[in-house]
Steps between C-alpha positions, in 0.01 A plus 500: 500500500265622757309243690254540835582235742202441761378257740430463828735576853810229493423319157820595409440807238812680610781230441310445159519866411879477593553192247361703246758744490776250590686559181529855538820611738390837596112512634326792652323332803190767589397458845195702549414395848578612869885478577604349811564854654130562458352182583752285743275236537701207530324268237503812242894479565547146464279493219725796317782320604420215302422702138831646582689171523387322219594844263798494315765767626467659207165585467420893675201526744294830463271589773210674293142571560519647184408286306453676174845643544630155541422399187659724344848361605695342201569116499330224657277635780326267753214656712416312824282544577152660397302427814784659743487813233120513487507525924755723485314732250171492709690572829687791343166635390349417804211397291387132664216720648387709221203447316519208249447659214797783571752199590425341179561844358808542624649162463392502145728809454783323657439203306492699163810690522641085574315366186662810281873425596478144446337533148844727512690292620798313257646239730380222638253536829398289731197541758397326835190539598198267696207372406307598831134458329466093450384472908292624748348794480705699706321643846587842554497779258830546472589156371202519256691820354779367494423181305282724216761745495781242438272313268440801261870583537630131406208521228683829368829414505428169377351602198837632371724252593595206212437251775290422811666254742249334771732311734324232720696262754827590300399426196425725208230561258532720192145662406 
């Protein structure tokens, strides 16, 4: 089973993800965003907090920005989620100022090496991600990147999952 899980910021994708591995005792919970060491903003805290809480003690949490290494851990792997990774990736690169066309280069490579370890992958994986492009067009450049960028990467990784989840308001739609 792998299946994308997308929709937009507090639809409830994560605790939907979670259900889906419910019946599995041991999870490997990928965090690919800032820890609370790097980014102490309160809000980020509470809202790490919260994922936290609702995980069974059992499941291990693996801070990653790899995410191509991540999928290569056995068992049932959750990945939450793709738009903290896909920041994280840019910043390390300090590419949110290249030109386009290099950024979509680079993210593409990133985004390969992904798409090769899940085809790989044996267990069952589960990935967050948003769906950033169904509003506004976003004002600056840097929020245009980011919604194409995490477009083509849901597009990618989507692909190659069994299912796509859209979660709206809490409830869930199988495409």
């Amino acid at each position: 089973m792998k299946v994308l899980v997308t929709g937009g910021v507090r639809s409830g994708k994560s605790r939907h993800a979670e259900g889906l591995l419910d019946a599995y005792p041991v999870v490997t919970y990928v965090a690919p965003g800032p820890t609370i060491d790097e980014d102490p903003d309160p809000d980020w805290a509470e809202r790490i907090a919260a994922h936290r809480s609702r995980r069974p003690a059992t499941w291990t949490t693996l801070e990653s920005r790899d995410l191509a290494a991540a999928l290569t851990t056995p068992g049932p792997v959750l990945v939450d989620c793709l738009g903290t990774w896909l920041t994280a990736v840019l910043d390390r690169e300090q590419a949110w100022e290249r030109p386009g066309p290099q950024v979509h280069e680079l993210v593409e490579n990133y985004i390969s090496a992904a798409v090769a370890e899940l085809r790989r992958a044996t267990g069952p994986v589960v990935l967050v991600t948003n769906e950033v492009g169904l509003g506004v067009v976003p004002a600056h450049r840097s929020g245009r990147l980011y919604r194409d960028l995490l477009g083509l990467t849901n597009q990618r990784l989507g692909v190659d999952c069994d299912e796509v989840h859209l979660v709206v308001a809490g409830c869930v739609l199988v495409l």
